[in-house]
Each structure stands twice: as structure tokens, then as C-alpha cells.
C-alpha positions in Angstrom: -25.3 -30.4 -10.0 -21.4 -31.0 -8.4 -21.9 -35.1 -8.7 -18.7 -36.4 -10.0 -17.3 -33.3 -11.3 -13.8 -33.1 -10.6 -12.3 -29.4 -9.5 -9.3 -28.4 -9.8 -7.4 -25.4 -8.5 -3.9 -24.4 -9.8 -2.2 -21.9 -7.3 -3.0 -22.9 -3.2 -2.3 -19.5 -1.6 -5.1 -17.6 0.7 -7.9 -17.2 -1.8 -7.6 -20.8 -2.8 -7.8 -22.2 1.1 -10.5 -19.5 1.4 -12.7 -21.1 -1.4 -11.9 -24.8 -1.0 -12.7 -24.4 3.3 -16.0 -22.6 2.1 -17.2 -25.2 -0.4 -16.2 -27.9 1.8 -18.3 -26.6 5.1 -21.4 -25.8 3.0 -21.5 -29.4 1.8 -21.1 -28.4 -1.6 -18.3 -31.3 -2.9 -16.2 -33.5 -1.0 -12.4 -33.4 -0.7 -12.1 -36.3 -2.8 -13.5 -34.7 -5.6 -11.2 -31.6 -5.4 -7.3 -31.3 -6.9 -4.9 -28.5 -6.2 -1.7 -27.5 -8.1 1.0 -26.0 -7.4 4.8 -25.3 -7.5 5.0 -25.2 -3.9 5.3 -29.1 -2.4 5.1 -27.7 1.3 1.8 -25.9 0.8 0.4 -28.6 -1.1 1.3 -30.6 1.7 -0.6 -28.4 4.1 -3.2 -28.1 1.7 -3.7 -32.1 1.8 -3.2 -32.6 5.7 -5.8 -29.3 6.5 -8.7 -30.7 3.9 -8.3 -33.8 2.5 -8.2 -32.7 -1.2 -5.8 -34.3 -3.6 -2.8 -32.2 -4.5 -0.3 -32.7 -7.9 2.9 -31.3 -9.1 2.5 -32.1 -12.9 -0.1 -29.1 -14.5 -0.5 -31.0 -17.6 -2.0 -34.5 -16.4 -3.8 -32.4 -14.0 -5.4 -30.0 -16.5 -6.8 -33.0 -18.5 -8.5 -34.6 -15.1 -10.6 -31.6 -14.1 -14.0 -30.6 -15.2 -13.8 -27.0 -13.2 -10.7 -25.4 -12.7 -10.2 -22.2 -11.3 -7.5 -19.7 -11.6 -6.2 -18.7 -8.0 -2.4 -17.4 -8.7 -0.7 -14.2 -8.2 -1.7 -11.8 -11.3 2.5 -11.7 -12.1 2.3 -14.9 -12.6 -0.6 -15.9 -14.5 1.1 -16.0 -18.2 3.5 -18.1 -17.4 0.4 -20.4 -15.9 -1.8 -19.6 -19.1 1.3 -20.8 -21.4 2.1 -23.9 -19.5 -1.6 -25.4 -19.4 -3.4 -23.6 -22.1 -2.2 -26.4 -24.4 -3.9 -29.0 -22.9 -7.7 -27.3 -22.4 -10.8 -28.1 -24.1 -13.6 -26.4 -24.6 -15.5 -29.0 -22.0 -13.7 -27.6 -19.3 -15.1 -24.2 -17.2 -12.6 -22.2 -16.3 -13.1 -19.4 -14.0 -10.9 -17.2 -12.9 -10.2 -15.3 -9.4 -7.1 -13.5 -10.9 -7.1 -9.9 -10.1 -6.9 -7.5 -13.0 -6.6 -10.0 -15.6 -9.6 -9.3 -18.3 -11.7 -12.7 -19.9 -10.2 -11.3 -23.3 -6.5 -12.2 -21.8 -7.3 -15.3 -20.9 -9.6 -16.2 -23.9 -6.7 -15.6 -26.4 -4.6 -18.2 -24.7 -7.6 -20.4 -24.5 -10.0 -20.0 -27.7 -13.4 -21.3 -27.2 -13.1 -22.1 -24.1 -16.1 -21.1 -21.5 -14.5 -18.6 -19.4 -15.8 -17.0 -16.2 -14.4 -14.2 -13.9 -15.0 -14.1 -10.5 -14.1 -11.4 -7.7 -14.7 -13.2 -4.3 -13.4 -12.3 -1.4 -12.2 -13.9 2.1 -14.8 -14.5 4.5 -16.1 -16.9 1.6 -13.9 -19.3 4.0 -16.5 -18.8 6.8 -19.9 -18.8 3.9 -20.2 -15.1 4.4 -18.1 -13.9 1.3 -19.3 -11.4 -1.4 -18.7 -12.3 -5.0 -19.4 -11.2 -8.5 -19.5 -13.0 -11.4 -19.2 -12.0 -14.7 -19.5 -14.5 -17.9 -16.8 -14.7 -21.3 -17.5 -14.6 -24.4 -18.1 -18.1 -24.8 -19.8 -19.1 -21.0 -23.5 -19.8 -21.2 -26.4 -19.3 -19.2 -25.9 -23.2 -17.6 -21.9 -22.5 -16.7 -23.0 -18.7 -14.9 -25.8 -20.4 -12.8 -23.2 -23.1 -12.3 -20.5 -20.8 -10.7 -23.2 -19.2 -9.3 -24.4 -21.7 -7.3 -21.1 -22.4 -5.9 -20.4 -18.7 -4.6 -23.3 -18.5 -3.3 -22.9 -21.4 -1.0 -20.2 -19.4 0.7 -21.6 -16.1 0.8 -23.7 -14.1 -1.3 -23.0 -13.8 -5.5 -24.2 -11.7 -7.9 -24.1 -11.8 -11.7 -22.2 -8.3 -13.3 -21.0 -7.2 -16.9 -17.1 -7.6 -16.3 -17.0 -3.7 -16.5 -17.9 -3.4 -13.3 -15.2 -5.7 -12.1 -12.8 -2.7 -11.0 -14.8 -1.1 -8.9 -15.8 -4.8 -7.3 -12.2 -5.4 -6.5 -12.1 -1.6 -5.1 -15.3 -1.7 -3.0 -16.0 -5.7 -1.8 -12.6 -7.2 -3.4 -10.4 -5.0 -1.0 -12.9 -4.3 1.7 -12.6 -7.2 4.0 -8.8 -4.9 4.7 -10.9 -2.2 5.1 -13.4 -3.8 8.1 -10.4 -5.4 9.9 -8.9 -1.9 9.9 -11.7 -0.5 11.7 -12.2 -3.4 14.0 -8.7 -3.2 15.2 -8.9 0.3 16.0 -12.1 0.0 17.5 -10.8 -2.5 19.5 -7.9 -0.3 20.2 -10.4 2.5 21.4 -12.4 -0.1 23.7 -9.3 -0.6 25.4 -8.3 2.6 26.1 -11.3 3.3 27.9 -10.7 0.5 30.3 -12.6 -2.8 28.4 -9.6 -6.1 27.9 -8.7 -6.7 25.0 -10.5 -10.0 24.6 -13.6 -8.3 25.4 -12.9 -5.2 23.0 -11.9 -7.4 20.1 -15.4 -9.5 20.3 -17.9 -6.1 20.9 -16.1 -4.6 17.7 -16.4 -7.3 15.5 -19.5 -8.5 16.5 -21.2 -4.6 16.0 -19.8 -4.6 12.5 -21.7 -8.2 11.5 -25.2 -6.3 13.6 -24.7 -3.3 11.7 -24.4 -5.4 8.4 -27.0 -7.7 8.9 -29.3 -5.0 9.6 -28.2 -3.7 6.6 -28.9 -7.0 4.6 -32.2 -7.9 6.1 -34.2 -4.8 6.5 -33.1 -3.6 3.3 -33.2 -0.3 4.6 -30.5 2.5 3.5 -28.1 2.8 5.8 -28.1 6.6 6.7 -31.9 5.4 8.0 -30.6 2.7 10.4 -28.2 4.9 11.7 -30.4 7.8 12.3 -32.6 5.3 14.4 -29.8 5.0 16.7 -28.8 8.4 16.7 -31.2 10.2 19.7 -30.8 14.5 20.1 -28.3 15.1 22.6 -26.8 11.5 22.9 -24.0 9.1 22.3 -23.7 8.2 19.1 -24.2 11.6 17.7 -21.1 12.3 19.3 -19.2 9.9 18.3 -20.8 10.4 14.7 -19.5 14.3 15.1 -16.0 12.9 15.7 -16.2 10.8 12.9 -17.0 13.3 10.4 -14.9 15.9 11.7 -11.9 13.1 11.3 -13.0 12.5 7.7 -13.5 8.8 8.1 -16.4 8.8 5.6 -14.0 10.4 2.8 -10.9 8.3 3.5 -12.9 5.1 3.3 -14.2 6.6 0.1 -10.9 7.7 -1.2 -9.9 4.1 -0.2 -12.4 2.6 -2.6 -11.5 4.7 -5.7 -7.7 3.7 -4.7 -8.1 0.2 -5.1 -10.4 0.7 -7.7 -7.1 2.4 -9.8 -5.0 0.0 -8.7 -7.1 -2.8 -10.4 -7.5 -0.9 -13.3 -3.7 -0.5 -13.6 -3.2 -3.7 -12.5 -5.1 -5.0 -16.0 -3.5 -2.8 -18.5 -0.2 -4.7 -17.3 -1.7 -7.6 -18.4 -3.2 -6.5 -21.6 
């Protein structure tokens, strides 16, 4: 499906390094098929010596060698990109988009016609286990969605959404990778505290989260169920649990969600 397509990538900051290490350990392409861009000579460096990719400073020659090219800049930044490249598009390259907050429609005025995709991955897709949703522009068919699909899911699992729902994505799985390193650090915290090393703490709490998940994932079984099969009368994690609720944790992380869910939304009427 990938056979000598060229893909480029114009910004090389985390979610960039995060895709192009995913794609490249699931076999997907080959460095040598893959182009980065960017203002930044030092990171493209880095970017060359870590992966092997091809990296460019001139956006224009670059634009006209890719078949894919994806959107990974800051959202400040992205008209300034959108102006300087728009120019030299055609409607046989895919673009898709990672840029958070910034709406198909934006980026289809600059680029009429164009097949346009918007995509809210986040970072474990640089270890395959990233979540991302995909939603298709105006003008993206059924053949460019299964496309994009295809590569998002090789890092992680990817679903197909209307772009309405893209707020609350960034909110809940967009953001929530900050969320699970939160609580991994303070459970890590708490291990030590009751006597365990750190090493040891750091490896129990993270590992417990990706059980808990993938029991989640595979069982398909609602979550208050699982936990409620670990939770015997009289015992541990019913205490714990009792803390937890006392402390509000379930309503902060859900106050959380619905921040980051604002922020997003604000985030796009900026760009409007």
C-alpha cells in the first residue's frame, strides 16, 4: 500500500519523532522513503543521525517530492506553514494533519481540493501502543481514510470519527498520556514511601497501569466490573479505593478531561 510513496513531515518536534519511530519499528516504510522539514538544522540533524530519514531546509522542492505529508507543527505556527507551502500542493497529495485545534475547513481554504485528513494521535504511537482518531475533509475519500488508517494503526490502535468529536479526543486520549504519567509518578512516589526503591516502584506502577488497560482492552468488560473483581469485603483495595474517592481523584481526572477538552476548543477558534 506504502511501496514507493514518498512521506514527508514538515515540523520534527516530539509528535513527529513519535510517529516516524512508530512507523519505522512496525515495518511500515523505510527511512529512505521518509523526508522531514524543518527550520531547525540541529534537530534535523538529530532527526537524520536517530532514523535514517532524509531531512531538507527548502519547503517548496520538498512539498512537490512527497506523496503524504503530514502536518506536525506548533498550532501558532501553522499559517505561516499553510502560506509558505500551500502554493505548491496538488490535489494528488494527502495531507493529514496532527495540528491541534486547527479545523479541516482552515486548512482546506488554503488548500482547495485538496484531500485533507485530521488526525489526533498521541505519544506512545512511538512504542505501537498509541491511540488515534481520524476524521476525513471534505474532499478525502474512502481509499485516503483506510490509507491513514492503516498507518495509525500500525502504531497503536485508530479509529475513524466525524471531526466533531475531535475536542473531546484531544481532551480525553490527546492529553491523557500526561494524565497516566501523572499517576505513575505518584504511585511510584507512594511505593517508595512505604519502603520499595525507587527502580522497583517505578516498574510495579507502570507495569499495573498497562495490566489494568489490557484487561480493559481484551475482556471488553466495563471497568467498574474488573475492579469490583479485585475488590474482596474487608480488604485492600477497597481501602485504598475509599481513599481515592474520599480524595476526589475520580472528579479531578474528570474535570481534567473537560479542561483540555476547552482548551482545544479555544485553541480552534484562534485559528478560525
Amino acid at each position: 500500500m506504502l511501496q514507493n510513496k514518498k512521506i514527508g513531515f514538515i515540523g520534527s518536534g516530539a509528535i513527529a519523532e513519535a510517529l516516524i519511530s512508530g512507523i519505522i519499528k512496525a515495518g511500515l516504510i523505510t527511512p529512505n522513503q521518509i523526508i522531514v522539514n524543518d527550520i531547525n538544522q540541529s534537530r534535523l540533524d538529530y532527526m537524520r543521525k536517530k532514523f535514517g530519514v532524509h531531512t531538507t531546509l527548502n519547503l517548496q522542492e520538498f512539498v512537490k517530492e512527497v506523496n503524504i505529508l503530514f502536518l506536525t507543527v506548533k498550532p501558532q505556527v501553522i499559517h505561516t506553514v499553510l502560506d509558505a507551502m500551500a502554493p505548491f500542493i496538488t490535489t494528488a497529495t494527502l495531507v493529514v494533519s496532527v495540528v491541534a485545534g486547527v479545523t479541516t475547513r482552515v486548512l482546506q481554504e488554503k488548500m482547495p481540493c485538496v484531500p485533507i485528513i485530521r488526525v489526533m494521535p498521541n505519544t506512545p504511537v512511538a512504542v505501537g501502543e498509541g491511540m488515534s482518531v481520524i476524521a476525513l475533509g471534505k474532499y478525502a475519500g474512502k481509499e485516503n481514510g483506510e490509507l491513514v488508517l492503516t498507518i495509525f494503526s500500525s502504531v497503536g490502535k485508530a479509529v475513524m470519527m466525524d471531526e466533531s468529536a475531535m475536542d473531546a479526543v484531544t481532551g480525553l486520549s490527546g492529553s491523557g498520556p500526561g494524565y497516566a504519567f501523572v499517576l505513575i509518578d505518584a504511585l511510584s512516589d507512594a511505593g517508595v514511601g512505604v519502603g520499595l526503591s525507587r527502580q522497583n516502584a517505578v516498574i510495579m506502577a507502570a507495569q499495573t497501569l498497562l495490566g489494568a488497560a489490557k484487561m480493559v482492552l481484551e475482556t471488553g468488560e466495563h471497568p467498574a466490573k474488573l475492579r469490583d473483581m479485585v475488590t474482596s469485603p474487608g480488604g485492600t483495595t477497597i481501602a485504598g479505593i475509599h481513599v481515592l474517592e474520599q480524595r476526589g481523584v475520580r472528579a479531578a481526572l474528570m474535570d481534567a478531561v473537560q479542561a483540555a477538552t476547552r482548551c482545544s476548543q479555544d485553541m480552534g477558534k484562534k485559528h478560525e
